[in-house]
Structures are given as C-alpha cells and as structure tokens.
C-alpha positions in Angstrom: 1.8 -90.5 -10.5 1.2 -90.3 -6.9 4.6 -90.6 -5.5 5.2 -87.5 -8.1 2.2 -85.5 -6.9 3.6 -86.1 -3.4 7.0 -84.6 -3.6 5.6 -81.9 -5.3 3.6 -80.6 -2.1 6.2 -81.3 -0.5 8.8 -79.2 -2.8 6.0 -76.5 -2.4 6.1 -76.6 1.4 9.5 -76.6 1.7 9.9 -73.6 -0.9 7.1 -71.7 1.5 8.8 -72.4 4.6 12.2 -71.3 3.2 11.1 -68.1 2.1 9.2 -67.7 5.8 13.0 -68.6 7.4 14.3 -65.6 4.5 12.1 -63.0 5.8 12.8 -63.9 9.4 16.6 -63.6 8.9 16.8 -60.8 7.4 14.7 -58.8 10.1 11.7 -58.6 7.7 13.2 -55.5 6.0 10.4 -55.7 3.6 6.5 -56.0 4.9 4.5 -58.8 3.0 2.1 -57.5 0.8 -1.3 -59.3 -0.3 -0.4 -59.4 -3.9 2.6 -61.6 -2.5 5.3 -59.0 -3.2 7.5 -57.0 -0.9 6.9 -53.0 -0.1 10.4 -51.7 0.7 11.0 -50.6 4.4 9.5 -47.6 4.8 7.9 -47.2 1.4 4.3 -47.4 2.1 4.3 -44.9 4.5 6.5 -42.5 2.3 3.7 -43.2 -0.7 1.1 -42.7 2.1 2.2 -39.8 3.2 3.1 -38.0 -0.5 -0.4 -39.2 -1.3 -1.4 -36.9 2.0 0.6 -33.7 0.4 -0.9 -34.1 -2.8 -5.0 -34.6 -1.4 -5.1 -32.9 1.6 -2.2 -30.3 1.3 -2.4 -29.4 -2.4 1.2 -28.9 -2.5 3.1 -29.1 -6.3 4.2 -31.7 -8.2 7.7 -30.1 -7.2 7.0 -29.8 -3.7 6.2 -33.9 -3.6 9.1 -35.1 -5.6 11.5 -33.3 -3.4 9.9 -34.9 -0.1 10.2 -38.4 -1.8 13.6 -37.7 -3.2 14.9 -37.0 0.5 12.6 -39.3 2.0 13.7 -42.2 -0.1 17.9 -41.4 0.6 16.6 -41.5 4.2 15.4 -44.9 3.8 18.2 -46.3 2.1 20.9 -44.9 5.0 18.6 -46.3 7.7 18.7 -49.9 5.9 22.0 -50.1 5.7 22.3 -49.3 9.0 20.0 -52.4 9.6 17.0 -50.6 10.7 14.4 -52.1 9.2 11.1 -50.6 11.1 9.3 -47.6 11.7 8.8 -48.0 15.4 12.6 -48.4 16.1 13.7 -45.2 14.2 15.4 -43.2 17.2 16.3 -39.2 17.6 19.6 -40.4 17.4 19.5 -42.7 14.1 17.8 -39.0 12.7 20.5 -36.8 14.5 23.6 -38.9 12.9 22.1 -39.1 9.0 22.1 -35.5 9.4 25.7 -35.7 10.4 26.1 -38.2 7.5 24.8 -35.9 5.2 27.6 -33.1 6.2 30.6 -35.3 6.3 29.4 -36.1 2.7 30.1 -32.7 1.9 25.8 -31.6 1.0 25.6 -28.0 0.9 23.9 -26.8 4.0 20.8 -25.7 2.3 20.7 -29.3 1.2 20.5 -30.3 4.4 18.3 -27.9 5.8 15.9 -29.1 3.3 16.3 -32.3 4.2 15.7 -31.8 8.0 12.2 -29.8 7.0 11.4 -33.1 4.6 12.3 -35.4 7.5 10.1 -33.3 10.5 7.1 -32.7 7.9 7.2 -36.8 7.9 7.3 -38.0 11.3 5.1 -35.1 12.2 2.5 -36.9 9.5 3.1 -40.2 11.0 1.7 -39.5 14.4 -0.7 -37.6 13.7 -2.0 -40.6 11.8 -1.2 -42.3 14.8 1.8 -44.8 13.4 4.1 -42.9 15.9 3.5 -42.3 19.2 6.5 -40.1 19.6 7.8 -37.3 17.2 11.4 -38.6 17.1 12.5 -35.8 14.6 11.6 -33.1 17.8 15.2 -32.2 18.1 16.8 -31.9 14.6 18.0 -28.8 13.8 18.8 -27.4 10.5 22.4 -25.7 9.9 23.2 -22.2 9.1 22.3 -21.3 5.7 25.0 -18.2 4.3 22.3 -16.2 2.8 24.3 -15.2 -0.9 23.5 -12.2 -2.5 21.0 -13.1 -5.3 23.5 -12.8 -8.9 21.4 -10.2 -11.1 22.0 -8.2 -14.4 22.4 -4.5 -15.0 19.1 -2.9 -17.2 21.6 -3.0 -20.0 22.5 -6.7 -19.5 19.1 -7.8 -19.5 18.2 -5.3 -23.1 21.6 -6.9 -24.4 20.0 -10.5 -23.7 16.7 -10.2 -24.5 17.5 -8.3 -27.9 19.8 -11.3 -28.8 16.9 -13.7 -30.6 16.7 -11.6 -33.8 15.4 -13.9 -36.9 12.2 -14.9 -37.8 12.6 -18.6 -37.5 9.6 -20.5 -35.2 12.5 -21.5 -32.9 13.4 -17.3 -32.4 10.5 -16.1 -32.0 10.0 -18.4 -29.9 12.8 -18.0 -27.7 12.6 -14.4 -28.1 8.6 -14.4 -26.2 10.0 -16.9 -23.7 12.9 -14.1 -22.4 10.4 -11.1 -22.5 7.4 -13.2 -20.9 10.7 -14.3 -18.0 11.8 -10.9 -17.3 7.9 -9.5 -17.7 7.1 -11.7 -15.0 9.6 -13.0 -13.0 8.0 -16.4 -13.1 10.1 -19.5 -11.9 11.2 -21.8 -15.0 9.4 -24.3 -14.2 6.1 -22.1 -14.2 7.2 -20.9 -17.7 7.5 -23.7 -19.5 4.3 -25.8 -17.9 2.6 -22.3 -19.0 -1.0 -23.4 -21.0 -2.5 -20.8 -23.6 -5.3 -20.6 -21.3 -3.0 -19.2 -18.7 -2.3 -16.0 -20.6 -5.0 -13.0 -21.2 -3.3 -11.5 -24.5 -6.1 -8.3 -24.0 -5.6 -7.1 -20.9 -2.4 -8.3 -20.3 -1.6 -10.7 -17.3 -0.6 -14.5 -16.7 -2.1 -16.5 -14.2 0.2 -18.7 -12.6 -0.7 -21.8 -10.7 0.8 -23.9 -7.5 -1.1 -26.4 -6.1 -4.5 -25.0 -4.7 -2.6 -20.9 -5.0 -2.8 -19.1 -8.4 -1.7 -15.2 -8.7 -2.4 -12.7 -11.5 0.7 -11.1 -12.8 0.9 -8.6 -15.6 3.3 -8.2 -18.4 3.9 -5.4 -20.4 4.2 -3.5 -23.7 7.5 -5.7 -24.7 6.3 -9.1 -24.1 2.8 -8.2 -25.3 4.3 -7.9 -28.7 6.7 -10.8 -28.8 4.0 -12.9 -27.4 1.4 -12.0 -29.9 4.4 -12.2 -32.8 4.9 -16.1 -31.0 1.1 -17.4 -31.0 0.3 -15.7 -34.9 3.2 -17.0 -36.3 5.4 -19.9 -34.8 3.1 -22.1 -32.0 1.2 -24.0 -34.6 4.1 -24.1 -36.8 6.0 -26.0 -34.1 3.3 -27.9 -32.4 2.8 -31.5 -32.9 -0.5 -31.8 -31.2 -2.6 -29.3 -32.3 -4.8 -29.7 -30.0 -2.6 -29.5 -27.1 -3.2 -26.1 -24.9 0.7 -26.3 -24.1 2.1 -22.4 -24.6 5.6 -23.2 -25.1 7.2 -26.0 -27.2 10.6 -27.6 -28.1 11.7 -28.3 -31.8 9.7 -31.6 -31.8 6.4 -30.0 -31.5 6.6 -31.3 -27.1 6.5 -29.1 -24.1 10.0 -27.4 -23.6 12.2 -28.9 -20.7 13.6 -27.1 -17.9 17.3 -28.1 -19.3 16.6 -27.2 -22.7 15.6 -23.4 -21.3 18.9 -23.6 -19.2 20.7 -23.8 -22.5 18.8 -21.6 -24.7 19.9 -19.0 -21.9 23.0 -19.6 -22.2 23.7 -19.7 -25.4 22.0 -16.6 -25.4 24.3 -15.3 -23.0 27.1 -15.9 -24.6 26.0 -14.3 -27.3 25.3 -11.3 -25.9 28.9 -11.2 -24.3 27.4 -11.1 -20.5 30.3 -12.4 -18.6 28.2 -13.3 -15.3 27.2 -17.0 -14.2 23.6 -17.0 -15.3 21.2 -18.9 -14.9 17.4 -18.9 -15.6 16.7 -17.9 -12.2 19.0 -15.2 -12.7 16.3 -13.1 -14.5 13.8 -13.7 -11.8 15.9 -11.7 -9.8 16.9 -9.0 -12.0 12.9 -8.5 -12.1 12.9 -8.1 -8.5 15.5 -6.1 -8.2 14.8 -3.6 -10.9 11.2 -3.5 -9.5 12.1 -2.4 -5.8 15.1 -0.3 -7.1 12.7 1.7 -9.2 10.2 2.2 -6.3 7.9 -1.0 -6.6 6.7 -2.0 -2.8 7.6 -4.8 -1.1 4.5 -6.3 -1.0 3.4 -5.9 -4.4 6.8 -7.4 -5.3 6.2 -10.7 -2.9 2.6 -11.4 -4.3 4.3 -11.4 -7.8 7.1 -13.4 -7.1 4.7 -15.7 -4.7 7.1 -15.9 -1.9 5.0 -16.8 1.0 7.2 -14.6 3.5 8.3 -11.4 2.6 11.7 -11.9 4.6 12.8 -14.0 1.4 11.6 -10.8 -1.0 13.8 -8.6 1.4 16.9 -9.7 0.0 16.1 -7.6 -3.2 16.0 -4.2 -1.2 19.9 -5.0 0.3 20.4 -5.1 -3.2 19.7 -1.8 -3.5 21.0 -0.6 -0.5 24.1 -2.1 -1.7 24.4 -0.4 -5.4 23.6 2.7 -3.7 26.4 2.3 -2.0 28.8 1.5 -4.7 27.1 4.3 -6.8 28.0 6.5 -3.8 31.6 5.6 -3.5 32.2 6.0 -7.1 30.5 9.2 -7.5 30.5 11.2 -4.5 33.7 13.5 -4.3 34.8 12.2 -0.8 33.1 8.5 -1.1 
C-alpha cells in the first residue's frame, strides 16, 4: 500500500513538471489562469477591453462584436506568426497583418475597419498602462472609393411597399415593417430589435436607441395606419410570449432576424419587378435621398439618420446634384 501511494506522488509530480516543461516550450502562448485553465494569448486583454467599450464607452452591442471579431483574427495571425505576448507586438508585426489582410483580397473598407479596431485597442492598452508605447501610431488605413449609395425611384419604393396585400398576420406584418423602414430610415438592425414601448402610436414618432444615444424620429400618415392595422390585428396573433414587449416577430412567435428581413425584401422585390440589387439598407437611402431632394436640410436629415458627421449624410445631396443632372441632359433642348 505504501509502495503504491509512493509512485503515485511521484506520477503526480512528474505529470506537473511535464506540463511546466509544455508551457515553457511552447513560449507560454497561453497565461496560466487560477482556475488552472489557459486564457488564449491575447484574450484577456481583448475581453478587458470590450468589457471597457461596453461600461465606460456605452457603445452597441454591434459596435463590440465587430472590435472582438477583428480583434480576435488579429490574434490568431500574430500566433501563428509565433508571437505569443503583448509586450513584443511591434509596428511592424501591425504594419504587415495589414498587408496580409490585402494580399487576402479584404475589401478596403474591411481593412480600414480593421486598422480603427486595431488603434482603438492598443490606444486602450496604454492608457491602462499594459503598454508603454502605442505601437499601432503609424498604421494607416487605405483609400476607401466612396460608391454612390444604390437607391429607388418614388415609384419603386410605392411599387414595393404596395406589394404585401393580404390580410394574413405574416402581411400585415411585413407590410408595417416596409412603411415603418421607409418612414424612418432606421438601420435593420434598429427595426427589428424595435420594443412596443419604442413607438408613440399618438403622436407619431419612434425612439430609437444606441448605446447611451437615443433620437426621436417621426413617421407618417402611411405607416401610422399599417402600424396600427399590425398591433390590432396580427402581433398577438403571432406572438409566442405574450408578455414579451418585442414589436416585430417571425412566424414562430420570436424576434425577426436580420436575414429573415433580407429575404422578405427580396422576395418582395421580386415581386414588384424592381430590377436593382436591393438590399434592406437600400430603403434607408432612398429616405435620405427623397428627403434632401424634396428640400429637407442637411442637418435635420443627419439627426434622423444618426450619422455622427454630416460628411457621411452629404453623399445624399450628390445624389441630387447628380439626377439633376441627368434630368437636365434628358430634358433640356441643347443638354
């Protein structure tokens, strides 16, 4: 009984020291946590600093999942690489992922995103003092082609949103989420996460919210009326939780996906005959665009859209230049 009890501490020492020899060969790409697991290179201070976004900057759910998602494919290039600590992450090792990331053919507003998710980190990690040096100082994002937004005629749009007809729960329900889109020129995402709560039937107006920011934005005659015809007749009807303050549901009763919108849309599209790409983002635009072209300012047109710099809400007024233009050459006797 002894002699077994012996070679069992002795199995157990052994088993220690081999997995203390492991972690030393293989550059300690993982740090030794309490619980006796291993955090990933890198990971902690990733979950740190999302964890930072989400307290202290209030940014969206979005926002945080698009840091991690670039954050994380960072990570995984720089292990391969063998670089398996914080401290020894150069300028260059930053400089050639970028590179990386173009001779992978990435569209350059992939990239571009990926440079602001990689500065916004290492700008974190000194100021909490992990760095001493900002080693993502001299990364520079590429040239992004700025691409004419794709948007719909007047007719388009009344061809599209005139396409759910019946008075099924699913068309009426699909008929209040096109008028609400073009109404308001919310994003998709802020359509379907839309709570009951959200939406002042009497006076008219949706409040939208991203992290900390909310803005008012009204909706009119048109979606008023598909949206009351919606919440009398086909919410409960479809909703499995009854007590869920969800606006919009799927089939099942659950809150509607952003894919399942993407092909309601286009089915929709189809049906309608409109030959253009579209997307849902592609009524956002048309909002915009119809707004400025009829007069709307600028202004009013960013704090509805909730672009924080105007520049971006600027591209709708080229659009305008730009049917002018063609309405000019077709029309004027010597365009």
């Amino acid at each position: 009984m002894k002699i077994l009890k012996n070679f069992l501490n002795f199995l157990k020492k052994h088993l220690i020291l081999c997995k203390i020899q492991y972690i030393i060969k293989t550059g300690i790409r993982g740090k030794l946590n309490l619980l006796g697991g291993f955090l990933k290179f890198m990971e902690k201070e990733i979950n740190n600093f999302i964890s930072y976004l989400h307290n202290i900057k209030k940014t969206s759910n979005n926002t945080e999942l698009s840091y991690k998602r670039d954050l994380g494919k960072l990570r995984q290039y720089l292990e391969e690489k063998g670089i398996n600590d914080v401290n020894g992450i150069t300028s260059e090792d930053l400089k050639s992922y970028i590179v990386y990331l173009g001779d992978n053919h990435f569209a350059a507003a992939t990239i571009s995103r990926n440079v602001a998710s990689i500065k916004a980190f290492f700008h974190y990690l000194c100021k909490e003092g992990i760095l001493e040096k900002d080693v993502s100082d001299g990364l520079k994002a590429p040239k992004i082609e700025k691409k004419m937004p794709e948007i719909l005629t007047p007719e388009e749009v009344i061809w599209l949103l005139e396409q759910p007809k019946g008075d099924t729960p699913k068309e009426i329900r699909d008929k209040a989420m096109l008028e609400l889109l073009y109404a308001t020129g919310i994003r998709v995402t802020e359509l379907i996460t839309l709570k009951v709560s959200d939406v002042n039937m009497q006076m008219g107006y949706i409040i939208c919210r991203d992290g900390s920011r909310e803005r008012v934005i009204p909706f009119g005659a048109a979606a008023k009326k598909a949206m009351t015809n919606y919440l009398e007749k086909a919410r409960d009807v479809m909703l499995f939780d009854l007590h869920s303050d969800i606006l919009f549901v799927n089939c099942s009763g659950q809150p509607m996906s952003r894919q399942g919108f993407w092909k309601l849309i286009k089915y929709y599209a189809k049906k309608a005959g409109i030959v253009a790409d579209i997307t849902p983002h592609t009524l956002r635009h048309s909002f915009a665009a119809h707004l400025v072209e009829n007069g709307a300012d600028l202004r009013s047109v960013q704090e509805m859209l909730g672009h924080s710099d105007i520049s971006t809400t600027q591209v709708y007024t080229n659009l305008t230049h730009n049917r002018i233009r063609e309405v000019y050459a077709k029309a004027h006797p010597r365009g």
